[in-house]
C-alpha positions in Angstrom: 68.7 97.1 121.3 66.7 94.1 121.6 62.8 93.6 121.8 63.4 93.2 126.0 64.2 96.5 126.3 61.5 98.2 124.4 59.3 95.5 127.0 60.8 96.5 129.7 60.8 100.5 129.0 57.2 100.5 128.1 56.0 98.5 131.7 58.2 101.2 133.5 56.6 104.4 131.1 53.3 102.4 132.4 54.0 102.2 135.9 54.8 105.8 136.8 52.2 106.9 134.2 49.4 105.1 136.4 51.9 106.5 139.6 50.9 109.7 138.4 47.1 109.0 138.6 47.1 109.2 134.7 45.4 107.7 131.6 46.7 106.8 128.6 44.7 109.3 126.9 45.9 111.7 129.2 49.6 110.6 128.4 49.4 111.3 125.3 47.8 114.6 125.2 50.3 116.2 127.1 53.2 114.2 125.0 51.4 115.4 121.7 51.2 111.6 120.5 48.4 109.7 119.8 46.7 107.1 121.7 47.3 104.3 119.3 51.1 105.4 120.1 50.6 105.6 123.5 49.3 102.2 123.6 51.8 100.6 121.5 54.9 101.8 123.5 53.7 100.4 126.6 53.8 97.1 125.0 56.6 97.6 122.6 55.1 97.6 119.5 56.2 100.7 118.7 59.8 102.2 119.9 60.1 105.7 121.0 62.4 108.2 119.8 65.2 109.5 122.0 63.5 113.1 121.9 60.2 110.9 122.9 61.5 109.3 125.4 63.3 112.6 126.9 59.7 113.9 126.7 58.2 111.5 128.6 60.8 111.5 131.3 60.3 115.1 131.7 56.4 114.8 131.9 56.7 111.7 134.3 58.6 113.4 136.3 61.4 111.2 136.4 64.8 110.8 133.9 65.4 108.6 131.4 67.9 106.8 133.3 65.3 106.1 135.7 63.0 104.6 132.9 65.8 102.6 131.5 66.4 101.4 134.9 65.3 97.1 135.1 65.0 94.8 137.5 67.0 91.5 137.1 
């Protein structure tokens, strides 16, 4: 997968995080990451894991198919 996609996945992990009313430090405590993490998959520095990305559906409150979902 392409750099997009890790751009786009991280604004929408962003979006419904801050949906949620929560931090990035609180993000990450509850996914057991650290911040530096955190911070990085927003932007798409870093890529998540499919288990990661499973785990932050489930604590967004929300699927993965919803995070994966883009906008044209």
């Amino acid at each position: 997968m392409n750099s997009d996609f890790y751009i786009k996945l991280g604004k929408n992990i962003k979006k419904r995080r801050k949906e949620l009313g929560l931090t990035q430090q609180q993000l990450a405590d509850k996914m057991n990451i650290s911040l530096n993490f955190m911070g990085k998959i927003e932007v798409a520095f870093s890529k998540p894991s499919l288990d990661t990305l499973i785990d932050f559906a489930r604590i967004l409150e929300t699927t993965v198919s919803d995070l994966t979902k883009f906008d044209k």
